[in-house]
C-alpha positions as CSV (number, residue, x, y, z in Angstrom):
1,X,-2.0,0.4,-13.6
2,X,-0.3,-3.0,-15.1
3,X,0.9,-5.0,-12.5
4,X,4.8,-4.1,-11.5
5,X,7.4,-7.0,-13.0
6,X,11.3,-7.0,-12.5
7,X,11.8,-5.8,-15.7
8,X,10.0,-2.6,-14.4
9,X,13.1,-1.1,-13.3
10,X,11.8,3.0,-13.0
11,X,8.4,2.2,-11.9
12,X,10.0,-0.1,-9.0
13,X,13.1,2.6,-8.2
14,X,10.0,5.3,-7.8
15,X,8.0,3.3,-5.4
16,X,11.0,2.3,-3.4
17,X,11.8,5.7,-3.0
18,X,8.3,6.5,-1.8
19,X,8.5,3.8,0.8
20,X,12.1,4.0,1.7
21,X,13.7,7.7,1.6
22,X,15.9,7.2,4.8
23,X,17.7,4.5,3.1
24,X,21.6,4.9,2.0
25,X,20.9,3.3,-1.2
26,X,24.1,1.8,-1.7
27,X,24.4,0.6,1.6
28,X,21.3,-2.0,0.7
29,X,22.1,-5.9,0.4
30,X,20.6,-7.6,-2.5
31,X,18.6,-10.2,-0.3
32,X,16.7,-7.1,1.7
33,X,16.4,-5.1,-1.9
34,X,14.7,-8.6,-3.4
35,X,12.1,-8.7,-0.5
36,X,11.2,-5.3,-0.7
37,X,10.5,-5.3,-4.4
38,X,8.2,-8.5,-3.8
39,X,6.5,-6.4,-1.1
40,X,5.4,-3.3,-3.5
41,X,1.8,-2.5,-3.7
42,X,0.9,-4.0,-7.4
43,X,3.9,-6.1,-7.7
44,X,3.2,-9.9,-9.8
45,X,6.4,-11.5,-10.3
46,X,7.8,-14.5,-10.0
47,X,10.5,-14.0,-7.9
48,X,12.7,-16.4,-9.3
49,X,12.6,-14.6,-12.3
50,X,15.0,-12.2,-10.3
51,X,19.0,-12.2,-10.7
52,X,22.1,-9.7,-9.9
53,X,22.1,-8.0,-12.8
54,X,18.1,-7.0,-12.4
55,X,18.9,-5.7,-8.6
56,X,21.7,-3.7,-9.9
57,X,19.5,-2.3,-12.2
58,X,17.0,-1.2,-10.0
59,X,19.3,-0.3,-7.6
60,X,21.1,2.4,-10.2
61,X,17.7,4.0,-11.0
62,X,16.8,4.4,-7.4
63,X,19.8,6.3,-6.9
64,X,19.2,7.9,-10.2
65,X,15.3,8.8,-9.0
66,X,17.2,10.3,-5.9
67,X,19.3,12.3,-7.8
């Protein structure tokens, strides 16, 4: 498996599901969704290369992946 970048939006929503499936998606702040994204088995990103619009993303297919 390539290593996981921000721009991996599904791959990332999957594996936060896996880890976090007691979460109220919606409920998350940015700051504690940004941290946990770093923290993902396989993920290489520069977290700087991180902004609002990328969190929302992932974000919306999380709650998509719940669906």
């Amino acid at each position: 498996m390539h290593p996981l970048k921000w721009t991996d939006v599904h791959e990332i929503a999957i594996s936060l599901e896996e880890l976090h499936p007691e979460v109220d998606i919606l409920q998350v702040r940015f700051t504690d969704l940004w941290k946990w994204v770093q923290e993902l088995p396989g993920f290489d990103d520069d977290p700087q290369r991180s902004n609002e619009r990328i969190l929302e993303a992932i974000q919306m297919a999380w709650l998509e992946e719940r669906d």
